[in-house]
PQR file of N, CA, C, O and H, with PARSE charges and radii, in Angstrom:
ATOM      1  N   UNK A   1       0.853  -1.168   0.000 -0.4000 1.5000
ATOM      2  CA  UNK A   1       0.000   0.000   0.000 -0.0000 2.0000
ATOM      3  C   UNK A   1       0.901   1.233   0.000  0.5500 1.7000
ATOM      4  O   UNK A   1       1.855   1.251   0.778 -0.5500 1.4000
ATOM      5  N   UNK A   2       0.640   2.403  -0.923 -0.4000 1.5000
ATOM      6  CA  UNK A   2       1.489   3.531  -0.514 -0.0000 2.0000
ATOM      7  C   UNK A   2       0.327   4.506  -0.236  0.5500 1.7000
ATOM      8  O   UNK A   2      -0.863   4.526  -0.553 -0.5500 1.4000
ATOM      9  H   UNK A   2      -0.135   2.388  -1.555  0.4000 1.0000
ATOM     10  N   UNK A   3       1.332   5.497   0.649 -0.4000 1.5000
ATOM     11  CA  UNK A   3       0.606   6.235   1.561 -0.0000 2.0000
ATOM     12  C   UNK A   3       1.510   7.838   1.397  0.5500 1.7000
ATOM     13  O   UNK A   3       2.581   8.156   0.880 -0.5500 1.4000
ATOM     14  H   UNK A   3       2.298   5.481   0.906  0.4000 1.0000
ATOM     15  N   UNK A   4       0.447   8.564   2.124 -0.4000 1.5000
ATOM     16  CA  UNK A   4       1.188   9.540   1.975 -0.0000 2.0000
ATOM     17  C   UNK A   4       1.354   9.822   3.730  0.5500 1.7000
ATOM     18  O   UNK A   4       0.650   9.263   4.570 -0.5500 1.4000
ATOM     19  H   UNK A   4      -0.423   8.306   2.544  0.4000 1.0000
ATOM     20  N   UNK A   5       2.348  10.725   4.005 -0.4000 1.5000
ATOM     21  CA  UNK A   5       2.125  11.131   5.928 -0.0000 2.0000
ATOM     22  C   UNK A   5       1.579  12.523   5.769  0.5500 1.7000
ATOM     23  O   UNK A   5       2.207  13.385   5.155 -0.5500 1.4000
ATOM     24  H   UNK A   5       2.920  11.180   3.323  0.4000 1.0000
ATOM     25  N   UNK A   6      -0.061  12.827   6.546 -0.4000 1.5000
ATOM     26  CA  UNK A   6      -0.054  13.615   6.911 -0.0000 2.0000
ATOM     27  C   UNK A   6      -0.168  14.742   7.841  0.5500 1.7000
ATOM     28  O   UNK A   6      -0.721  15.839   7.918 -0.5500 1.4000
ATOM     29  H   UNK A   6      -0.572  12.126   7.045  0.4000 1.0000
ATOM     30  N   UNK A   7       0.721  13.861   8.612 -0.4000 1.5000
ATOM     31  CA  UNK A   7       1.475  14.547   9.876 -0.0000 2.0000
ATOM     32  C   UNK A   7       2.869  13.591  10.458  0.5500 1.7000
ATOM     33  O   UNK A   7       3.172  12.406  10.322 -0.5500 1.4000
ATOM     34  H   UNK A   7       1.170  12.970   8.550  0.4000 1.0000
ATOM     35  N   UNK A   8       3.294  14.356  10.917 -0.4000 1.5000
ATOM     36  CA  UNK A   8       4.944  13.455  11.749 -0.0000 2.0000
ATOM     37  C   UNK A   8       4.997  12.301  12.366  0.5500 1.7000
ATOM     38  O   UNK A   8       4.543  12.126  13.497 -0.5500 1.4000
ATOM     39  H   UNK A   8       3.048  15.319  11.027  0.4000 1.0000
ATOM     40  N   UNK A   9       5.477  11.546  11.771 -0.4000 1.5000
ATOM     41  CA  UNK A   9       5.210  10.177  12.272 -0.0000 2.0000
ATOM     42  C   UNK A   9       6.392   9.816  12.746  0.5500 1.7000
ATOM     43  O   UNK A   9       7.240  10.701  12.851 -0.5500 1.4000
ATOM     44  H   UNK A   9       5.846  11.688  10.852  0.4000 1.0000
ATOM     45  N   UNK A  10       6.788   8.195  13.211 -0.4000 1.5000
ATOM     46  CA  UNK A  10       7.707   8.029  13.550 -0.0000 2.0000
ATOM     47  C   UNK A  10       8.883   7.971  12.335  0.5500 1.7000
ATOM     48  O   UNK A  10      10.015   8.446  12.242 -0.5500 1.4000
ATOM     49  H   UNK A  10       6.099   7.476  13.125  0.4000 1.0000
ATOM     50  N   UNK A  11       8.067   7.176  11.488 -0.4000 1.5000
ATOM     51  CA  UNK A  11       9.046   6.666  10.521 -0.0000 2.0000
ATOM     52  C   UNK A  11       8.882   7.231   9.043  0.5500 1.7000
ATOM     53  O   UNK A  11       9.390   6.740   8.035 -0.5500 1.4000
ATOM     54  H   UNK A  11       7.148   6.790  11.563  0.4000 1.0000
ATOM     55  N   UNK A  12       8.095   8.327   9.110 -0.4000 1.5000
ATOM     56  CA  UNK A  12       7.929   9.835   8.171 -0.0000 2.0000
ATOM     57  C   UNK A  12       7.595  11.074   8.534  0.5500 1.7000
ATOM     58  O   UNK A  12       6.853  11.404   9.459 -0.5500 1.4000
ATOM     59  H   UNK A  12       7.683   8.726   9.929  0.4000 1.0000
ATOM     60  N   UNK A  13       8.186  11.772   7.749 -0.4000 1.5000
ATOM     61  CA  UNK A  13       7.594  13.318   7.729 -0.0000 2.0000
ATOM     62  C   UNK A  13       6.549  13.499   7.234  0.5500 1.7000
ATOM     63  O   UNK A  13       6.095  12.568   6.568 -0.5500 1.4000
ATOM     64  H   UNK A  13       8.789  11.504   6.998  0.4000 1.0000
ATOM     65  N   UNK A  14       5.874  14.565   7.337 -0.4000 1.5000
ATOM     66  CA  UNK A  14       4.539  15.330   6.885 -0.0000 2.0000
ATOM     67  C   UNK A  14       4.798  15.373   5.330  0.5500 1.7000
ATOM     68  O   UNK A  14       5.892  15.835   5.006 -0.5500 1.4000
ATOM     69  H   UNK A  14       6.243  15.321   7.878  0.4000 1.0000
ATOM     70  N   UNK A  15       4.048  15.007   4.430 -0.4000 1.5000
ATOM     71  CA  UNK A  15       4.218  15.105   3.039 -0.0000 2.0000
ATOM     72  C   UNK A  15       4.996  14.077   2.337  0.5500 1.7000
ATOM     73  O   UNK A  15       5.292  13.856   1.163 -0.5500 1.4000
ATOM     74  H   UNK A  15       3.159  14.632   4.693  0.4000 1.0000
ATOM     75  N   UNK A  16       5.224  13.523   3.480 -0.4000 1.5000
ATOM     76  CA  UNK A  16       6.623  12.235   2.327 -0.0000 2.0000
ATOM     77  C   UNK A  16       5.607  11.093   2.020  0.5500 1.7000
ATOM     78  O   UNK A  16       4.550  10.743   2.544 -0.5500 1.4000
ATOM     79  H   UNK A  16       4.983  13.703   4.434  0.4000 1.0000
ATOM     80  N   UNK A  17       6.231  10.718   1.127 -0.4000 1.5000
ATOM     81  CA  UNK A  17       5.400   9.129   0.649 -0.0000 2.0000
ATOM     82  C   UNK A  17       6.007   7.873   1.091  0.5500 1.7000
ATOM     83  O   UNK A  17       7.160   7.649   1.460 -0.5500 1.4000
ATOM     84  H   UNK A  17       7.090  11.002   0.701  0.4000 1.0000
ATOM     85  N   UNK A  18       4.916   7.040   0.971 -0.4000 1.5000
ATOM     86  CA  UNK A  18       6.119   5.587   1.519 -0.0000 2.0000
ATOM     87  C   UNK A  18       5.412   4.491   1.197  0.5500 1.7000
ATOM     88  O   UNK A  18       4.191   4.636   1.256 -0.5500 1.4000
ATOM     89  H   UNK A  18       3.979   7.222   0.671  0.4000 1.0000
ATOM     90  N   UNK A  19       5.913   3.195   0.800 -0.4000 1.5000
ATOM     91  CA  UNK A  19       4.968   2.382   0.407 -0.0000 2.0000
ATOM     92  C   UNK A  19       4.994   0.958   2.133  0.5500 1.7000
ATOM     93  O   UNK A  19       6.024   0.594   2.700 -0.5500 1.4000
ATOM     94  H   UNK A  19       6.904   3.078   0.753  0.4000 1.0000
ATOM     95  N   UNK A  20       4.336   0.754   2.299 -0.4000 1.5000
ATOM     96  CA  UNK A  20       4.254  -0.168   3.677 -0.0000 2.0000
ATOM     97  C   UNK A  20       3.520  -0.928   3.693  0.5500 1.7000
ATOM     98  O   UNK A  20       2.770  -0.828   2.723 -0.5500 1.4000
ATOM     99  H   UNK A  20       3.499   1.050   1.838  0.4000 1.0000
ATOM    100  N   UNK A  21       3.282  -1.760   4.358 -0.4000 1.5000
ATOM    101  CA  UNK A  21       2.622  -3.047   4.441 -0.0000 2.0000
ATOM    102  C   UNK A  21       0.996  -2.869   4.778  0.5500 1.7000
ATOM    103  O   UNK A  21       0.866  -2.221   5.816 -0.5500 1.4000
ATOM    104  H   UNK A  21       3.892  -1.842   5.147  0.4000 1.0000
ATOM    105  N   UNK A  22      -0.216  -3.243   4.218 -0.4000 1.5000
ATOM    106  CA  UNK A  22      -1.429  -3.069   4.469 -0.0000 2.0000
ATOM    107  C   UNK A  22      -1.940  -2.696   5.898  0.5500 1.7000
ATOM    108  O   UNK A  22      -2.752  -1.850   6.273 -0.5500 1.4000
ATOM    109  H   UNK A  22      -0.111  -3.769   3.375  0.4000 1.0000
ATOM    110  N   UNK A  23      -1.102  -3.720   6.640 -0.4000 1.5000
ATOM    111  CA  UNK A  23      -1.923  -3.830   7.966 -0.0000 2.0000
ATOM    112  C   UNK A  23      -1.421  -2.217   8.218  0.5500 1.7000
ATOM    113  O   UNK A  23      -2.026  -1.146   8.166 -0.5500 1.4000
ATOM    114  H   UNK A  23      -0.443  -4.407   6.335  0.4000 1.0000
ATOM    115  N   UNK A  24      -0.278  -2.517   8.460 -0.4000 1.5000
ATOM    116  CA  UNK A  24       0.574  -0.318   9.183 -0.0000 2.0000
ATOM    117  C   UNK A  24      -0.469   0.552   8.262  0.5500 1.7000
ATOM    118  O   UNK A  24      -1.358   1.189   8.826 -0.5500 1.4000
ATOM    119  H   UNK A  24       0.213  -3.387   8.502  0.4000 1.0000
ATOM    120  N   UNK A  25      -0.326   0.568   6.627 -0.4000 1.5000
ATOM    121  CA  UNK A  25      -0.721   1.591   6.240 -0.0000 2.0000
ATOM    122  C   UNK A  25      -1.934   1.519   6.921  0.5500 1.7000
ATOM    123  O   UNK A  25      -2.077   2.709   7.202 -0.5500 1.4000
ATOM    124  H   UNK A  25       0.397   0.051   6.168  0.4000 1.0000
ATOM    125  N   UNK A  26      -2.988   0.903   7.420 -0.4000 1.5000
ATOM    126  CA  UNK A  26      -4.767   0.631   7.616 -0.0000 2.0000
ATOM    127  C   UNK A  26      -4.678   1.166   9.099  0.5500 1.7000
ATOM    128  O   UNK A  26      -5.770   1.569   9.500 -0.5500 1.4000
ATOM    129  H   UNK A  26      -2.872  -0.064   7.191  0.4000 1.0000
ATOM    130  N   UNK A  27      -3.352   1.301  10.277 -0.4000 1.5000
ATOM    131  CA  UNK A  27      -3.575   1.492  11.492 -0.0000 2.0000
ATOM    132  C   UNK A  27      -3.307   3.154  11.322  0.5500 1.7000
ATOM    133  O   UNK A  27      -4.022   3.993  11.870 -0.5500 1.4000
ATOM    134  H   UNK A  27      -2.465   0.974   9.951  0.4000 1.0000
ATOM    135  N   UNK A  28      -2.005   3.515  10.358 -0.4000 1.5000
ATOM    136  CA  UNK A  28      -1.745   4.665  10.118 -0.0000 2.0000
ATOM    137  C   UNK A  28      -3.317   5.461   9.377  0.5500 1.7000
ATOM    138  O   UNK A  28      -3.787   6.408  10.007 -0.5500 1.4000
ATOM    139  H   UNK A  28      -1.425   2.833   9.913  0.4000 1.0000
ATOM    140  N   UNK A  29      -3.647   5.251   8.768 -0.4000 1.5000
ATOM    141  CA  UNK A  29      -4.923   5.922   8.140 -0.0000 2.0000
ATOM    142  C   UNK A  29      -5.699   6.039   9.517  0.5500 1.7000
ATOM    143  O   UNK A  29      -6.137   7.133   9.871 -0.5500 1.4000
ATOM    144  H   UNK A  29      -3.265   4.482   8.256  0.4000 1.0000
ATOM    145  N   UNK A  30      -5.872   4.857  10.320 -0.4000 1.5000
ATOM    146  CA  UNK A  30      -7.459   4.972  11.149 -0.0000 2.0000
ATOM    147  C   UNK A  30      -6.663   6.214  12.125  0.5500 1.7000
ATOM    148  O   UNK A  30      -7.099   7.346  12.337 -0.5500 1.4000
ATOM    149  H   UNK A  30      -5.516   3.967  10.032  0.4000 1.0000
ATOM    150  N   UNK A  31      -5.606   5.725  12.540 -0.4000 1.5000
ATOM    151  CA  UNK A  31      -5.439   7.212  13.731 -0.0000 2.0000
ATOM    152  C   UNK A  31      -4.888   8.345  12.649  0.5500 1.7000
ATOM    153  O   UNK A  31      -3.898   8.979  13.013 -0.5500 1.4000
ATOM    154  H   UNK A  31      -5.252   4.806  12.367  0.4000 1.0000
ATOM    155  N   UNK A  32      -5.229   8.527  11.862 -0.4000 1.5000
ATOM    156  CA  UNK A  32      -5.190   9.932  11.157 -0.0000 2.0000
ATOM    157  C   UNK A  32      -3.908  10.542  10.799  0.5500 1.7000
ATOM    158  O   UNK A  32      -3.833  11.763  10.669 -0.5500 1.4000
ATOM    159  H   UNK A  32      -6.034   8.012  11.566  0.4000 1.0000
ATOM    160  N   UNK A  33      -2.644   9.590  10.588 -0.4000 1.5000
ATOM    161  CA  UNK A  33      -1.253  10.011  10.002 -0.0000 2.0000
ATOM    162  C   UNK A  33      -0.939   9.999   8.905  0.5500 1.7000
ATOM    163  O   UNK A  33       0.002  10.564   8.348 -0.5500 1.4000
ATOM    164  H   UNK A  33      -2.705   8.598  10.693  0.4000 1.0000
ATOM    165  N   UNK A  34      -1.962   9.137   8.396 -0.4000 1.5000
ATOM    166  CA  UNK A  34      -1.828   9.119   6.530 -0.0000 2.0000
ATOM    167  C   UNK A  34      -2.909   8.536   5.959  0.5500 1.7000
ATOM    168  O   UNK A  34      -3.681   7.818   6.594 -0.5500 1.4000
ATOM    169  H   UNK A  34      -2.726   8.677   8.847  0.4000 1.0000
ATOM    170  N   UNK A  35      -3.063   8.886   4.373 -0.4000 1.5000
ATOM    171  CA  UNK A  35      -4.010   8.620   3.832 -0.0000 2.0000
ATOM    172  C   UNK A  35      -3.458   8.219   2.719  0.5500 1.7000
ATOM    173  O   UNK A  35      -2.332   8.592   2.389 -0.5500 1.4000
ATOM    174  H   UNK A  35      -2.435   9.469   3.857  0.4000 1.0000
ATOM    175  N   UNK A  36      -4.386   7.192   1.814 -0.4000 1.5000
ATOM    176  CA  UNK A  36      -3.484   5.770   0.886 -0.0000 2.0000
ATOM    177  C   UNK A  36      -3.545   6.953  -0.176  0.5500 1.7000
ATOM    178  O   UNK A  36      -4.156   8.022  -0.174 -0.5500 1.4000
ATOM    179  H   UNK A  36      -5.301   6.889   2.082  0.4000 1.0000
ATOM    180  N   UNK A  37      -2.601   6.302  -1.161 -0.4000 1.5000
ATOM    181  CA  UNK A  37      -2.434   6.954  -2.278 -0.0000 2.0000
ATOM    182  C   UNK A  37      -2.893   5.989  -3.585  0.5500 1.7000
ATOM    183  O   UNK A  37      -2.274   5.048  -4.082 -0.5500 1.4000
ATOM    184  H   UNK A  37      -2.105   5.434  -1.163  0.4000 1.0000
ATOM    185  N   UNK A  38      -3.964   6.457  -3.894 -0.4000 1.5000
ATOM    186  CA  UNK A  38      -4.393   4.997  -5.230 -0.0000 2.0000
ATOM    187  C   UNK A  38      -3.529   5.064  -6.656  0.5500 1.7000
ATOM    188  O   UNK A  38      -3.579   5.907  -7.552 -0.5500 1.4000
ATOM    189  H   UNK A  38      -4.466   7.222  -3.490  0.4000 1.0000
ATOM    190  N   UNK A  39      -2.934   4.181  -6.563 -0.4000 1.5000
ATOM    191  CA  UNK A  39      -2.251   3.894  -7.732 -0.0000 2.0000
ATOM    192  C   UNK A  39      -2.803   3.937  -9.403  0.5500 1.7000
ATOM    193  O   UNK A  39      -3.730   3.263  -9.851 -0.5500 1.4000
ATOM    194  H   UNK A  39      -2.893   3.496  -5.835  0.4000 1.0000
ATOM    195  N   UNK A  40      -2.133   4.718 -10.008 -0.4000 1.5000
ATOM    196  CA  UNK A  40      -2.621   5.067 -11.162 -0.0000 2.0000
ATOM    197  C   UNK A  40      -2.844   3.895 -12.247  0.5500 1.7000
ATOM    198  O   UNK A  40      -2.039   2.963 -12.220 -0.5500 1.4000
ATOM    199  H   UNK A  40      -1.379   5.266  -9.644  0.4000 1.0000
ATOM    200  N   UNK A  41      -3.923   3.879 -13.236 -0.4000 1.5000
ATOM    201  CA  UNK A  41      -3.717   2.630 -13.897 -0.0000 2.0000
ATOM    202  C   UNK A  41      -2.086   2.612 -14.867  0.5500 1.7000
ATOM    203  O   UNK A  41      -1.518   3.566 -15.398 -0.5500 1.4000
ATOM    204  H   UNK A  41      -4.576   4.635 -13.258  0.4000 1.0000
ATOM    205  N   UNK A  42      -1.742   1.388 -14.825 -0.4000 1.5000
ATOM    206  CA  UNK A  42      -0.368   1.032 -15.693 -0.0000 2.0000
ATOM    207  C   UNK A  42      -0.199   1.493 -17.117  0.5500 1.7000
ATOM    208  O   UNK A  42       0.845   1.897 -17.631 -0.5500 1.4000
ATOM    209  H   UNK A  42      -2.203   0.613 -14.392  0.4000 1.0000
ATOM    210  N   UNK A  43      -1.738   1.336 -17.841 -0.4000 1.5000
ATOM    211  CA  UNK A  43      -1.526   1.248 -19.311 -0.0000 2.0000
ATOM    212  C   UNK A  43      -2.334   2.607 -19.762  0.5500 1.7000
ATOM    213  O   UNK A  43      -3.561   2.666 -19.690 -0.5500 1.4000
ATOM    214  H   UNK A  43      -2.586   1.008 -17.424  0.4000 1.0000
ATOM    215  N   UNK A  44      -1.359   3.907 -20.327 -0.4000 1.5000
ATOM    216  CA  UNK A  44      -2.189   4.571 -20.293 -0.0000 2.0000
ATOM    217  C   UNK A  44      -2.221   4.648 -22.415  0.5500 1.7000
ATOM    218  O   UNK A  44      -1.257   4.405 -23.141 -0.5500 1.4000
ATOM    219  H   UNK A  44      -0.361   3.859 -20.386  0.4000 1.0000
ATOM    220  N   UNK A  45      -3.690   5.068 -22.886 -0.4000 1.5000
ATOM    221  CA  UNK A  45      -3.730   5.373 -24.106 -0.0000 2.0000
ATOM    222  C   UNK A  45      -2.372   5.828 -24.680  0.5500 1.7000
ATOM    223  O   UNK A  45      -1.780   6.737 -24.097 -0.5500 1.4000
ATOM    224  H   UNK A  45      -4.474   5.265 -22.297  0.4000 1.0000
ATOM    225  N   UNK A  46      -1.772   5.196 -25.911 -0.4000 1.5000
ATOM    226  CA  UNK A  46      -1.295   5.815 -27.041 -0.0000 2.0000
ATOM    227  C   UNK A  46       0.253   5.355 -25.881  0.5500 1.7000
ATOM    228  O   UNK A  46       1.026   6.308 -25.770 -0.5500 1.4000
ATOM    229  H   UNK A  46      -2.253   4.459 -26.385  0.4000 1.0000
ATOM    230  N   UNK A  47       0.551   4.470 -25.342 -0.4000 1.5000
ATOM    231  CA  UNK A  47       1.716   4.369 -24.484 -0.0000 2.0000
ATOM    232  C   UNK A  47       2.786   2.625 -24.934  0.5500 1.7000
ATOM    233  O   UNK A  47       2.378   1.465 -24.985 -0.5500 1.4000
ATOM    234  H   UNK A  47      -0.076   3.696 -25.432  0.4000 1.0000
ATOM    235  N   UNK A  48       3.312   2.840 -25.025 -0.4000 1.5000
ATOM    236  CA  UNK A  48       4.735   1.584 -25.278 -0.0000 2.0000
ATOM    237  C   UNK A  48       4.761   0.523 -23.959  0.5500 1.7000
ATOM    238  O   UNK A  48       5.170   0.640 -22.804 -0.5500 1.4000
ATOM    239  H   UNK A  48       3.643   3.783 -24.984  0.4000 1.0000
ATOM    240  N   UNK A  49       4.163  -0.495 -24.666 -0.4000 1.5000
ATOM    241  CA  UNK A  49       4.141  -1.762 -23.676 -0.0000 2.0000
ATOM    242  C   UNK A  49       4.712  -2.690 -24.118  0.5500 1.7000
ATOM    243  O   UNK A  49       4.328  -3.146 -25.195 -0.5500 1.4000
ATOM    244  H   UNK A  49       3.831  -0.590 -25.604  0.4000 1.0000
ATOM    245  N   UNK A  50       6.090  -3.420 -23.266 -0.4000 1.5000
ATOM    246  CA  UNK A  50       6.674  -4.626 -23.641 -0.0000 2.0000
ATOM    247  C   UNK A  50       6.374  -5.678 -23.385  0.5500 1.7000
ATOM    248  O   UNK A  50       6.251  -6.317 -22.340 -0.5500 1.4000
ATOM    249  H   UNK A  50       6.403  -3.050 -22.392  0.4000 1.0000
ATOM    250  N   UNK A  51       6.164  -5.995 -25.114 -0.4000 1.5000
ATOM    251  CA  UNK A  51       5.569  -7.642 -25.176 -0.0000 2.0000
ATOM    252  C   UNK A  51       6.438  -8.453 -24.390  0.5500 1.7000
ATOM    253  O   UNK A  51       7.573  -8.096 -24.073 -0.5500 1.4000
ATOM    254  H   UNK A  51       6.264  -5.475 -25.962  0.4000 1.0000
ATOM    255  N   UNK A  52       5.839  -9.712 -24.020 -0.4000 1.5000
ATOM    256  CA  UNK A  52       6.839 -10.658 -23.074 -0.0000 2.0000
ATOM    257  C   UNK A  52       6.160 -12.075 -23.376  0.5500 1.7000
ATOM    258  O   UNK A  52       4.979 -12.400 -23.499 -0.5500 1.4000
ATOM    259  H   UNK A  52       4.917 -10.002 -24.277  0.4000 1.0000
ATOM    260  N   UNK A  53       7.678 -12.987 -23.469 -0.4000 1.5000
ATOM    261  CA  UNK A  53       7.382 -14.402 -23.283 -0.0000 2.0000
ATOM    262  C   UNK A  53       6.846 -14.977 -22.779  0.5500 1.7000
ATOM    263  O   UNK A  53       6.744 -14.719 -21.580 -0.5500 1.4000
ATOM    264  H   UNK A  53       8.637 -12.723 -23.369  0.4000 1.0000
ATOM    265  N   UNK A  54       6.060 -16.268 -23.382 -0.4000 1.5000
ATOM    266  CA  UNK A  54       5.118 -17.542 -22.232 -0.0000 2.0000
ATOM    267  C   UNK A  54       5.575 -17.647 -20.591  0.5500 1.7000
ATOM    268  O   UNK A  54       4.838 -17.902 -19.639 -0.5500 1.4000
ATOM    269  H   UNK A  54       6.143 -16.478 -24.357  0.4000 1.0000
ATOM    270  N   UNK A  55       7.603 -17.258 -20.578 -0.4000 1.5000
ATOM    271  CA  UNK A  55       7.949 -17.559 -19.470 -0.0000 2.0000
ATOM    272  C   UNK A  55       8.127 -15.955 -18.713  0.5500 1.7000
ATOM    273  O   UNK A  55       8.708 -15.930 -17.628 -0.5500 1.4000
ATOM    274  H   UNK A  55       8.202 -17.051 -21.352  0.4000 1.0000
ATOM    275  N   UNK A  56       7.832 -15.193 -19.059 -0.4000 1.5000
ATOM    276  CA  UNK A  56       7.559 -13.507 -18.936 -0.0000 2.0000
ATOM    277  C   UNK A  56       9.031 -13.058 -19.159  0.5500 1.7000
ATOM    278  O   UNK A  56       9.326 -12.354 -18.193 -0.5500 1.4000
ATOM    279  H   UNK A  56       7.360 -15.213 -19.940  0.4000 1.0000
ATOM    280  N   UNK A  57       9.639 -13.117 -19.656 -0.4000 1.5000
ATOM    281  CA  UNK A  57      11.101 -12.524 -20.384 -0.0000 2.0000
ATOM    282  C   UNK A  57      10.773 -11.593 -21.078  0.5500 1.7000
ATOM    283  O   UNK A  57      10.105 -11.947 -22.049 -0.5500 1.4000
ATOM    284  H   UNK A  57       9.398 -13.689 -20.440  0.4000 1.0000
ATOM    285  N   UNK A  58      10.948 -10.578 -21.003 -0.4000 1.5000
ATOM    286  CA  UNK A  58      10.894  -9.514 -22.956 -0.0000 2.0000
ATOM    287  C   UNK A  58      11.184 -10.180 -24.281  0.5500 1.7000
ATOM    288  O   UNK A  58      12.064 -10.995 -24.561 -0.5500 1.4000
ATOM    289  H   UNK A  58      11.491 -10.291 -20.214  0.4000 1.0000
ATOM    290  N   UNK A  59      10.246  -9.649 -25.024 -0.4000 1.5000
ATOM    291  CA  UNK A  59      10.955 -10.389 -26.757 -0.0000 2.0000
ATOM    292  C   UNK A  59      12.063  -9.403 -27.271  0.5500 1.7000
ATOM    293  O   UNK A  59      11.943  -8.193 -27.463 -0.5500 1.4000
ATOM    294  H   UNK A  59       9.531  -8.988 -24.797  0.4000 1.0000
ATOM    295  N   UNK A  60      13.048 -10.110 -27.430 -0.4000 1.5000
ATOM    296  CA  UNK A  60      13.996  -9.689 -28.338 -0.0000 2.0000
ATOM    297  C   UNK A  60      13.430  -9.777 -29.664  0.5500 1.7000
ATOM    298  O   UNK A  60      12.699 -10.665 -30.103 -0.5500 1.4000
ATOM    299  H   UNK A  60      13.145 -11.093 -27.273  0.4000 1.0000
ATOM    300  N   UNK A  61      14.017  -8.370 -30.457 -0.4000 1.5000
ATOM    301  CA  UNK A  61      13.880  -8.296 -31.996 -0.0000 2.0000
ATOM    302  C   UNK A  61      15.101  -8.935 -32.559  0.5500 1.7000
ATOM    303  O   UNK A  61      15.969  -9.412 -31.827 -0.5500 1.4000
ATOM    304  H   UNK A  61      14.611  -7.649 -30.101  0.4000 1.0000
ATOM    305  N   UNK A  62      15.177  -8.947 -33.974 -0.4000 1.5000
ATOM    306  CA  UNK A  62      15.844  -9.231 -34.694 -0.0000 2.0000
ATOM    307  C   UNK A  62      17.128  -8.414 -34.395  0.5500 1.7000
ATOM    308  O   UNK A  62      18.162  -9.082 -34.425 -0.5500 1.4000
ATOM    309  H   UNK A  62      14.473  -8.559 -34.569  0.4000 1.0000
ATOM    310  N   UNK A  63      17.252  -7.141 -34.122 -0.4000 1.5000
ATOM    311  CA  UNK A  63      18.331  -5.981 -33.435 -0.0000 2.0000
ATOM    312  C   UNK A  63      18.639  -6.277 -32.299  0.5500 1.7000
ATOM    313  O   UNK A  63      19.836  -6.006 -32.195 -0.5500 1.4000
ATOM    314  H   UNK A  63      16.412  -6.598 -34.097  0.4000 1.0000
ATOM    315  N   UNK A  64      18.225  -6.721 -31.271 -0.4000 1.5000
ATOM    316  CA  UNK A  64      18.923  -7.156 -30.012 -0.0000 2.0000
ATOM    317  C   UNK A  64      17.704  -6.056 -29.496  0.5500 1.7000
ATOM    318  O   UNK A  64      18.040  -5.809 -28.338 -0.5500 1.4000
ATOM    319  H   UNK A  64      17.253  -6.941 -31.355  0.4000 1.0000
ATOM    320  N   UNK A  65      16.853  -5.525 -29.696 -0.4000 1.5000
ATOM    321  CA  UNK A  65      16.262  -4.474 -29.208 -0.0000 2.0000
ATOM    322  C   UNK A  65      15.269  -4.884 -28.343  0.5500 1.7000
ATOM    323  O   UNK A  65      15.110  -6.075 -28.611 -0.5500 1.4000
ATOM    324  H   UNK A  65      16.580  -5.726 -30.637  0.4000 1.0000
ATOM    325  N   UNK A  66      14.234  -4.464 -27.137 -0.4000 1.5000
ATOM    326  CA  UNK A  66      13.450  -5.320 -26.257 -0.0000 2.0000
ATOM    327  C   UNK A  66      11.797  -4.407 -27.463  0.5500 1.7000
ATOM    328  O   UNK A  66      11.534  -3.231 -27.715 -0.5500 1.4000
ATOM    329  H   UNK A  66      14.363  -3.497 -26.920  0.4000 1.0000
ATOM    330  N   UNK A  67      11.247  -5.487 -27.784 -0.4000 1.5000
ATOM    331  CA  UNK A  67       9.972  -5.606 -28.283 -0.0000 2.0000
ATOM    332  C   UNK A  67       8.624  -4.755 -28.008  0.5500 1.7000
ATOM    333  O   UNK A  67       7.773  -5.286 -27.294 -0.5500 1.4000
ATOM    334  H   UNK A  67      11.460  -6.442 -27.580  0.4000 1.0000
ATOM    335  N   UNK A  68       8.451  -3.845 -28.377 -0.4000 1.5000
ATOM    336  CA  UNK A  68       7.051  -3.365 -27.731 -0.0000 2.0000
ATOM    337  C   UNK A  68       6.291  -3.202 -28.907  0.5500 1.7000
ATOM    338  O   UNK A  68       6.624  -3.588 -30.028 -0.5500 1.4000
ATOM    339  H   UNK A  68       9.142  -3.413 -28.957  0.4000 1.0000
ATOM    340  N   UNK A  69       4.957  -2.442 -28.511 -0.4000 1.5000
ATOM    341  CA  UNK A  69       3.737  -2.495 -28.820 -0.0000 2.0000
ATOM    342  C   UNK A  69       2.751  -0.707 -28.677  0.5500 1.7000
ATOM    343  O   UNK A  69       2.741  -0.177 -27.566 -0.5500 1.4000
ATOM    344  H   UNK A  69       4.687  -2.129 -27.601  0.4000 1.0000
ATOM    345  N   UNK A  70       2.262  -0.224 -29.480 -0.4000 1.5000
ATOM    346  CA  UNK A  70       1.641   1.116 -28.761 -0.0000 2.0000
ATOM    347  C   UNK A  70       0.119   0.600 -28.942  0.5500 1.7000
ATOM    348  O   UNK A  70      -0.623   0.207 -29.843 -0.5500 1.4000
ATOM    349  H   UNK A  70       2.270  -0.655 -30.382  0.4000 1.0000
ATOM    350  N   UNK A  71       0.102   0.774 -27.902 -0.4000 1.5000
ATOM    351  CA  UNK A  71      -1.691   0.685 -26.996 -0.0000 2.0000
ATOM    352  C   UNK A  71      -2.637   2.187 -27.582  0.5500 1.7000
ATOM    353  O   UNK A  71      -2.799   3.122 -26.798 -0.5500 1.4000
ATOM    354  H   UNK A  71       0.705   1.093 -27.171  0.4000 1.0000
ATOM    355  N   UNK A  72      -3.141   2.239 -28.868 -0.4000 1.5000
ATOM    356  CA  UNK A  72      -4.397   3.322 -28.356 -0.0000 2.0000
ATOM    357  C   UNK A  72      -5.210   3.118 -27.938  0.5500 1.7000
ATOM    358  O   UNK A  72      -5.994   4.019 -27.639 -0.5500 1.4000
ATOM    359  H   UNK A  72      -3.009   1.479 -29.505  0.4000 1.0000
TER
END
């Protein structure tokens, strides 16, 4: 889960981000030190996504180059 602090915590400052484990981020939110930060979707329109192998490797091209794809 990432979170943001917003207020002084032990193990952040006010405004810093941090990514932590569900349970902390869920105790940190209820007493009011931070609030989650929702993660943006991955694939955005008109953007370069690398194709990948059955065994999830990148495809190599014919150039040695790693393989992609544009998503509109």
């Amino acid at each position: 889960m990432e979170i943001k602090y917003l207020k002084d915590a032990p193990l952040g400052k006010k405004g810093q981000k941090a990514i932590v484990q569900d349970h902390e981020g869920k105790v940190l939110i209820a007493l009011g030190f931070a609030k989650e930060i929702k993660l943006k979707s991955s694939v955005d329109s008109s953007e370069n996504i690398t194709l990948l192998n059955l065994n999830g490797s990148p495809v190599i091209d014919d150039f040695g180059s790693v393989a992609q794809v544009v998503v509109n």
